[in-house]
Every structure is written in structure tokens, then in C-alpha cells.
C-alpha positions as CSV (number, residue, x, y, z in Angstrom):
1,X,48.4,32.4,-29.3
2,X,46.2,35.5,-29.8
3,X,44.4,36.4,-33.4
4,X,46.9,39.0,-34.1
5,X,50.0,36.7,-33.1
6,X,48.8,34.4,-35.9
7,X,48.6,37.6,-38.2
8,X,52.2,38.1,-37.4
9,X,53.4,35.1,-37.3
10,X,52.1,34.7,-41.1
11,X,54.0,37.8,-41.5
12,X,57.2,36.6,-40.1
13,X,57.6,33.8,-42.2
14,X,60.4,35.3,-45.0
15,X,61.6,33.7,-47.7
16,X,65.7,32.9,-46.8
17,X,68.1,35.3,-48.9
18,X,69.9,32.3,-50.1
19,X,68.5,28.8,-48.9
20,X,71.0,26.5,-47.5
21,X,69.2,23.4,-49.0
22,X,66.1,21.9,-50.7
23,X,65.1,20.6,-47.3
24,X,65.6,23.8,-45.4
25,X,62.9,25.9,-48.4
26,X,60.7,23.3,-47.7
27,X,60.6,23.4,-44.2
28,X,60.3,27.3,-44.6
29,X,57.3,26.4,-46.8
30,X,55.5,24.5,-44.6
31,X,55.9,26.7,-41.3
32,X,54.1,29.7,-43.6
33,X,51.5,27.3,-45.1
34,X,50.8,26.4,-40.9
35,X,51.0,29.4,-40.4
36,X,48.3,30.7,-42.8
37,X,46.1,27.6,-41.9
38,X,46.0,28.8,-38.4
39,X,44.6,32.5,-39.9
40,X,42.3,30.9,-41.6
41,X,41.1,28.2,-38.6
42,X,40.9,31.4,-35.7
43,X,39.1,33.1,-38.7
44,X,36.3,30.8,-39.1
45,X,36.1,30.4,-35.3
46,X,35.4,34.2,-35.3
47,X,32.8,33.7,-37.7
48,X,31.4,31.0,-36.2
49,X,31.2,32.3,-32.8
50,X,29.5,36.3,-34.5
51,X,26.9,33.8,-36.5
52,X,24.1,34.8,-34.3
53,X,24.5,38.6,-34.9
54,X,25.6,37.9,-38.7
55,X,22.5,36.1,-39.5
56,X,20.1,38.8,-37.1
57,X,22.0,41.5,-38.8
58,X,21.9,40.8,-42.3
59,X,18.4,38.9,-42.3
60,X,17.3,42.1,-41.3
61,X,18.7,44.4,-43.8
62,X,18.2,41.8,-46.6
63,X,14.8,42.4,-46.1
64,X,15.2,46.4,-45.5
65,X,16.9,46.7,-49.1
66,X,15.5,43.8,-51.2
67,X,14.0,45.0,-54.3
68,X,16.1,48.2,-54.1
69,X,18.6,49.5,-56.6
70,X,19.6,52.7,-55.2
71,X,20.0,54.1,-52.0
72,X,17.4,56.8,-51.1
73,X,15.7,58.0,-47.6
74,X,13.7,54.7,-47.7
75,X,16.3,52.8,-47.5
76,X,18.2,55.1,-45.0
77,X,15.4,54.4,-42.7
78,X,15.1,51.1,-43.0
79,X,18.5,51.1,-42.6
80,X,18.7,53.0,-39.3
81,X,15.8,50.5,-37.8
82,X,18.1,47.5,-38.9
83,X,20.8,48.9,-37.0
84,X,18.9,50.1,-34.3
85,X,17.4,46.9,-33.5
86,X,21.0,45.0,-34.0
87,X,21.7,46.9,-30.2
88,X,24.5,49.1,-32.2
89,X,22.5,52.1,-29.9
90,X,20.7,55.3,-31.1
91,X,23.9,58.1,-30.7
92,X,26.0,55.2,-33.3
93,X,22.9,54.7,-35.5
94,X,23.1,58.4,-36.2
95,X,26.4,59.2,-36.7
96,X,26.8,55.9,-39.2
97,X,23.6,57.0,-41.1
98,X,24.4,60.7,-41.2
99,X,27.9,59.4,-43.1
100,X,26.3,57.4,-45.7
101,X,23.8,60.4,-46.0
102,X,26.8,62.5,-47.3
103,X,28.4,59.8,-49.1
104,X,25.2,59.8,-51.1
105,X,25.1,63.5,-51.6
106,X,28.4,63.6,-52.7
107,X,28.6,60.5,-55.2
108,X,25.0,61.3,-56.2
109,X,24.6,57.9,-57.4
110,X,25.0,54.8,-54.9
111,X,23.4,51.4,-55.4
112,X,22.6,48.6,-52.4
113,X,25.4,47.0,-53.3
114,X,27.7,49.4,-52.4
115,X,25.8,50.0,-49.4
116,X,27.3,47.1,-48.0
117,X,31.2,48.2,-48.5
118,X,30.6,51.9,-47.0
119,X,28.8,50.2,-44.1
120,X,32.2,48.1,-43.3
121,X,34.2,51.0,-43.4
122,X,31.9,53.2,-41.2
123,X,31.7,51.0,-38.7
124,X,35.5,50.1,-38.4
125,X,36.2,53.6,-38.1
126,X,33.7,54.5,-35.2
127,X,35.4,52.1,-33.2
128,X,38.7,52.5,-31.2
129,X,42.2,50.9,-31.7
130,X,42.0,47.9,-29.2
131,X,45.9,47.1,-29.0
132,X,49.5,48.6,-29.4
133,X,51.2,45.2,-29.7
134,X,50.4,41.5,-30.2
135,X,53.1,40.4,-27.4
136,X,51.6,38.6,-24.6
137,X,47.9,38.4,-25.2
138,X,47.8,42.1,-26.1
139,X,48.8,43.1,-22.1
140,X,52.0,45.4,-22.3
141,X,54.1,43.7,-19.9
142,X,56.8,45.7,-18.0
143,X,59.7,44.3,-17.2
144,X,61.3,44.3,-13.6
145,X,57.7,45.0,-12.4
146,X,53.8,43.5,-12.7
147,X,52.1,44.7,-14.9
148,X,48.5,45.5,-12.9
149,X,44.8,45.0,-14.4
150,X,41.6,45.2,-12.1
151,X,38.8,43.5,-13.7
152,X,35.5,44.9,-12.9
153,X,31.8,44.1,-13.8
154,X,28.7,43.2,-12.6
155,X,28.1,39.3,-11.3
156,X,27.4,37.5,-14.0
157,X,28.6,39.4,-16.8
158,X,31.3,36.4,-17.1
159,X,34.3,38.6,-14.9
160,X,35.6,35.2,-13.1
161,X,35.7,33.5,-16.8
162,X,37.9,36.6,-18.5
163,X,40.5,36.4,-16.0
164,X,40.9,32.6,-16.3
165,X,41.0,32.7,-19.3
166,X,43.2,35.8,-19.8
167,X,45.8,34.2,-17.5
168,X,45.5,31.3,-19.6
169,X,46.6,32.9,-22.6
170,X,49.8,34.7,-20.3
171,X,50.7,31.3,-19.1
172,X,50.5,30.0,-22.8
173,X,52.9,32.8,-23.3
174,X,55.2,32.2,-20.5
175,X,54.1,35.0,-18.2
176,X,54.2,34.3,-14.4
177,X,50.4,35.3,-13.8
178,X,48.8,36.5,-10.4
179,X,45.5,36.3,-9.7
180,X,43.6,38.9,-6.5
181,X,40.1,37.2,-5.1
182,X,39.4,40.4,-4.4
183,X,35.3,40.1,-4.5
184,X,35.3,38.4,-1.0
185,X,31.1,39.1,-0.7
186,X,30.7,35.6,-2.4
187,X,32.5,32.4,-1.5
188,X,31.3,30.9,-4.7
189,X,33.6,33.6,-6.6
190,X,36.7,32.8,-4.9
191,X,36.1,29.1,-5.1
192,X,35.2,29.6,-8.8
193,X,38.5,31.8,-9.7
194,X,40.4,29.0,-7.9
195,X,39.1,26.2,-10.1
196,X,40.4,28.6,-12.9
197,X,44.0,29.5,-11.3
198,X,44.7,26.1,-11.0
199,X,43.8,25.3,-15.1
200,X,45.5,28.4,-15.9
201,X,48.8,27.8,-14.3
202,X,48.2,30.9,-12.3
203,X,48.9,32.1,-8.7
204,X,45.8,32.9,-6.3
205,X,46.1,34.9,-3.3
206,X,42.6,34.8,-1.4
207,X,40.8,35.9,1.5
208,X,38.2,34.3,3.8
209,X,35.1,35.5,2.4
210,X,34.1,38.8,3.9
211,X,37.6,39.9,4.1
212,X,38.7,43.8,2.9
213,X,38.7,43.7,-0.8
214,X,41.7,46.1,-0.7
215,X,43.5,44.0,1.7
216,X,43.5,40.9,-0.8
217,X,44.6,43.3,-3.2
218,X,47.8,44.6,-1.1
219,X,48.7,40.7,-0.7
220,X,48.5,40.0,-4.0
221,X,50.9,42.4,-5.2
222,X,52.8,42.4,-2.5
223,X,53.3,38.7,-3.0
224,X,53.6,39.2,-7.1
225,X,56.2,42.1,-6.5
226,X,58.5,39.3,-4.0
227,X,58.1,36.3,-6.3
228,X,58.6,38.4,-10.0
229,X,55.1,38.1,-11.4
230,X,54.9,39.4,-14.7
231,X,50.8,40.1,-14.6
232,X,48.4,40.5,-11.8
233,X,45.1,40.4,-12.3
234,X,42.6,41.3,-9.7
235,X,39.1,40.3,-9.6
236,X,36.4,42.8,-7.7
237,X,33.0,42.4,-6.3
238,X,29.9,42.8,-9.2
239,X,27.7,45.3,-7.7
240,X,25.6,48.1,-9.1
241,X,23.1,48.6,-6.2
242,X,25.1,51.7,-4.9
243,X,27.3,53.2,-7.4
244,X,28.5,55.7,-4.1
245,X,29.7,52.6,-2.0
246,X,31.4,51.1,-5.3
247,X,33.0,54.7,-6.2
248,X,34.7,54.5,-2.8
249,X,35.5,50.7,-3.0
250,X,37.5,50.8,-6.0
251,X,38.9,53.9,-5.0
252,X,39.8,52.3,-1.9
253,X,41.1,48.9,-3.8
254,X,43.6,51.4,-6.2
255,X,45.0,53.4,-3.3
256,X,46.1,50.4,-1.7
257,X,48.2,49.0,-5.0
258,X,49.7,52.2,-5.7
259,X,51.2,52.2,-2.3
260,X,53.1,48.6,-3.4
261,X,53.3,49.5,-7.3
262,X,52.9,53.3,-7.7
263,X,51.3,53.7,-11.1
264,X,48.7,50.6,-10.6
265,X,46.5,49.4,-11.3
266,X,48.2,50.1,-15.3
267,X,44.4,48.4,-16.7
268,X,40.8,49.1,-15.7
269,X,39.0,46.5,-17.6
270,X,35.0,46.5,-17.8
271,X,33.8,43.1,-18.4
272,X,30.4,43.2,-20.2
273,X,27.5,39.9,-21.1
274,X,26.9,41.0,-25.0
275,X,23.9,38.8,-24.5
276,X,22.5,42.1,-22.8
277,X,22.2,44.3,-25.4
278,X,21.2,47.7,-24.2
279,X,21.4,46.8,-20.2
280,X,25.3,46.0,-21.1
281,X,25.2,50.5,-22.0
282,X,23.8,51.2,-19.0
283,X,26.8,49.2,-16.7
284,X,28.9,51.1,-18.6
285,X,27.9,54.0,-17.9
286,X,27.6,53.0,-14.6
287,X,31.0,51.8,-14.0
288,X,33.0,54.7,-16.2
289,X,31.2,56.9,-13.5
290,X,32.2,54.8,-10.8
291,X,35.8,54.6,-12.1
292,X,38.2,55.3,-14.9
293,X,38.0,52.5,-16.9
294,X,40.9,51.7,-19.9
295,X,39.3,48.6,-21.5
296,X,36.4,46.7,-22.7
297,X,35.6,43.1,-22.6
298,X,32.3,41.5,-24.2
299,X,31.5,38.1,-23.4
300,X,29.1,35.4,-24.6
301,X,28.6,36.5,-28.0
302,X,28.5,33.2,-29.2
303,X,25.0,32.8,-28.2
304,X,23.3,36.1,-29.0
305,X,22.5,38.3,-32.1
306,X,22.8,41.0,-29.9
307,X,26.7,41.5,-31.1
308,X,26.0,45.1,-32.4
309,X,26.4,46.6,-28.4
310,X,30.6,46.0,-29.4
311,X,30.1,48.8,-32.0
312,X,27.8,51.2,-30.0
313,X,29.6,51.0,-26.5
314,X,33.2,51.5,-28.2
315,X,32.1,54.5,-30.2
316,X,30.2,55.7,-27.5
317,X,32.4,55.7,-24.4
318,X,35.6,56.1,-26.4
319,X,36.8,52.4,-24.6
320,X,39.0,50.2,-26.8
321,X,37.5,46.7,-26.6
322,X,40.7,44.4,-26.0
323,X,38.8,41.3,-25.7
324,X,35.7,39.2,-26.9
325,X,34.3,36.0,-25.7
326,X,32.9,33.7,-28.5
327,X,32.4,30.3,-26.6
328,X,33.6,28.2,-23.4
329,X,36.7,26.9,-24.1
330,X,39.7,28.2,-22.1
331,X,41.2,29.7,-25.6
332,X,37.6,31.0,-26.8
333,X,38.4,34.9,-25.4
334,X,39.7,36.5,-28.4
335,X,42.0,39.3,-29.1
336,X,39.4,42.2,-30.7
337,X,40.4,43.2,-34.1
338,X,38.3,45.6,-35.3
339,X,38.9,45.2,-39.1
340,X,38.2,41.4,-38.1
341,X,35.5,42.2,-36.9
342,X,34.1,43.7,-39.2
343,X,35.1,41.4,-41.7
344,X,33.3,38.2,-39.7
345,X,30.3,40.1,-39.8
346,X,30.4,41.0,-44.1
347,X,32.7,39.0,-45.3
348,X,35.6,39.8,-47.4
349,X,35.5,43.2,-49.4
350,X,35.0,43.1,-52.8
């Protein structure tokens, strides 16, 4: 169940017009109290998994502001090297102080206090809407066709990882998942999406290693289109050496789907290692120039205080994030809710 199922589901839970029995209320009770202790266990796993950036973050601007009672240039400085050492980038870092800047002009007055409020709502705003529905893990499944989404990334940015544990999360919902080996340059890749098929519940079509990337792709959706997939996912080789030969690759890899399914692949996504910081804004760059990418996906940002990049690379390439990694497990990639977000990182508004 993704974060925003569990949102919801809470939702969902209504009181009966007119219950048939004391039994039947309670039950009703109980399923929303579940309900609202699931919200409240995928919250604190949220938390628990943005503790490394939480603590960098606000460590540092505790110190920027302590002793302060209003906010003047001092503290916007201060504030701007917080943020600009919390990898939110340099382009973000200006816009976010240049709106408290007129939020002070216009109030006048504002304390440190407050500073903490106007930062939450800043920073939900600069970033984009991740998902239209809460179906399916977020993926907007047509029906009578596959839906397609090529993964891309550079090795080691945790691309493999994702897609298990995307098609985890499809086979959870009863999707019938495909899965394209389509980085054939590594037999380690192929062996290592296998291992994460098979715990999935997903399909694999693969290659021998060295095999056409687009080749693997036709097969797959060929295979998905005969056997009613629901969602393919296709994995691609990681390299940056030669952003010309990976321009024509995946150009190459998305002619040959649309000849099976003509509007695929429906999903770019750009995988990215958080733990990067300001390298993960250069491979997006990269890759946006190399092709059109649709969605974000940050991983491993259960083990850095580098979690800021999520802000800076969603305001600055205009790419909804759809997903976040915060840990290992098979259900530890996370629906990205902005507001949720936000609210690990502060807390609840006062």
C-alpha cells in the first residue's frame, strides 16, 4: 500500500447512515482506528528514514538563528548558507530567500519563530505535484493495454532496486508486472533484476548479455501486449560517458516500443543516489538532455543528510519526484508527498 493509499483509506472509512448493529459500529471503528495507525506507522518511517537531513538541516540553522529574535539580513544570510550547504542548490536557495525577503518587507515585523512556518510553505510550493491518483502505486494504469515506464540512471544510482521494488508494490496491488533487462552491457544487472523479478512476482524477459538493448525491449512488450500485462517496466544501461551514444540509444530503445504500443514508453523515470548531493544535478541535466524525462526517483536517503537535492532538482528541472527510497526493504520506496515531505522534515505546523 502506498503513503497516499493509507491517506485514503483513512478517508474512506465513513461512519454508516444507520448502523445495523452494535457489532457492525464497532467493527467500523476499528477498521478507521487501523487505519489511522497505519498513517501514523508509514509516517514515522518517513521520519525515520529523512533523520539524517532533519538533524543536518536543522543543526545548522539552530545555530544560524540562535540568539535571534527577528529576521533581518543576518539571518537571511545565514539562512541561504544553511540551505546551500543542505544540497537544496544555488538557483532554489535564491528564489526561497528572495520570498521570505518580501514576506519580511511586507509584514515588517517577523520573528525566528515564524521563520520556520514560511520556510514549510516555501519549499512545498517550489516543488511539483508528484501524482494524479493513489491507485496502483501512483502508476496510471490503462486498461486493455500496458502501461510503459523506462527506467533510466546511471549504475549505481539504485535503478535495478526501484524497479523491484516498484513491481513489488504493482504485484501487492494485483497488477500483472513486466520487467525489460534491457542494460545487456552488464551480466551482473540482468542477474540482479532477476533475483528481484522473482521476489516481486514479476515477469522477466532477458537477453544474453551484449544483446540489442532495443531488441529486449520489443520482446518485452511484445510478450506483455500477448499475455495482458498491466505494467512494463524496462530497465536501461547506466552510462554517462557519451551522452551522444546514449541520446541515440534511448532514442533507439523508444522507437522500437512505439512500433508494439504506439504512445510508449507513457513514463521516463530518472532514478537518482540522494547520497550524491550536487553530482545527482549534474545526471540530471545530463539525462533531461539526453531524453525527455517525466519522473524523478531519489534513492538512499536513509543514509545521507544530503536530502535537500529532492527540493533543488524538482524546482529546478520542473520533474515531479514520484518516488523516494528511505531504506532496503522491498516496501521502503515511498510514494513522494510533498506536503509529507515537508512535514517529516519540520514537524507538524503550529
Amino acid at each position: 500500500m502506498g503513503f497516499f493509499d493509507l491517506f485514503k483509506k483513512k478517508k474512506d472509512v465513513e461512519p454508516a447512515h444507520v448502523a445495523a448493529d452494535q457489532g457492525g459500529a464497532e467493527a467500523q471503528a476499528e477498521a478507521q482506528r487501523e487505519a489511522e495507525r497505519e498513517v501514523e506507522a508509514e509516517r514515522k518511517e518517513l521520519e525515520a528514514g529523512l533523520e539524517k537531513t532533519k538533524e543536518g538541516f536543522f543543526g545548522k540553522l539552530k545555530r544560524a538563528i540562535a540568539g535571534r529574535t527577528t529576521v533581518d539580513a543576518d539571518v537571511l544570510d545565514d539562512l541561504e548558507e544553511v540551505l546551500i550547504t543542505s544540497d537544496v542548490g544555488v538557483d532554489t536557495t535564491v528564489k526561497i530567500i528572495q520570498r521570505i525577503e518580501e514576506r519580511v518587507a511586507r509584514d515588517k515585523y517577523m520573528n525566528t519563530e515564524e521563520l520556520h512556518g514560511i520556510l514549510r510553505d516555501e519549499i512545498a510550493s517550489l516543488m511539483e505535484e508528484s501524482h494524479r491518483s493513489t491507485r496502483d502505486f501512483g502508476i496510471e494504469v490503462k486498461e486493455g493495454m500496458p502501461y510503459v515506464l523506462m527506467v533510466v540512471g546511471v549504475n549505481g544510482a539504485g535503478k535495478t532496486t526501484t524497479i523491484g521494488k516498484l513491481a513489488a508494490q504493482l504485484t501487492k496491488a494485483g497488477r500483472k508486472v513486466y520487467i525489460g533487462a534491457a542494460d545487456t552491457f552488464r551480466a551482473a544487472a540482468i542477474d540482479q533484476l532477476g533475483v528481484w523479478a522473482e521476489r516481486a512476482g514479476a515477469t522477466m524477459v532477458r537477453q544474453d548479455m551484449g544483446s540489442d538493448p532495443a531488441s529486449v525491449a520489443y520482446d518485452t512488450l511484445r510478450s506483455a501486449v500477448a499475455n495482458g500485462a498491466d505494467v512494463v517496466l524496462i530497465d536501461t544501461a547506466g552510462r554517462l560517458h557519451n551522452k551522444v551514444g546514449l541520446m541515440k540509444e534511448l532514442t533507439k530503445i523508444r522507437n522500437v516500443m512505439s512500433k508494439v504500443i504506439p504512445d510508449a514508453p507513457h513514463e521516463v523515470m530518472l532514478v537518482l543516489d540522494g547520497s550524491t548531493g550536487q553530482n545527482a544535478f549534474e545526471q540530471a541535466k545530463q539525462f533531461t538532455e539526453a531524453t525527455q524525462v517525466t519522473s524523478l526517483t531519489i534513492t538512499k536517503l536513509d543514509g545521507t543528510a544530503k536530502g535537500g537535492v529532492v527540493i533543488g532538482i524538482s524546482d529546478k528541472f520542473h520533474i515531479p519526484v514520484r518516488y523516494i527510497g528511505i531504506g532496503e526493504g522491498i516496501d521502503q520506496l515511498k510514494m513522494f508527498d510533498r506536503r509529507e515531505f515537508v512535514r517529516a522534515l519540520f514537524g507538524d505546523s503550529k
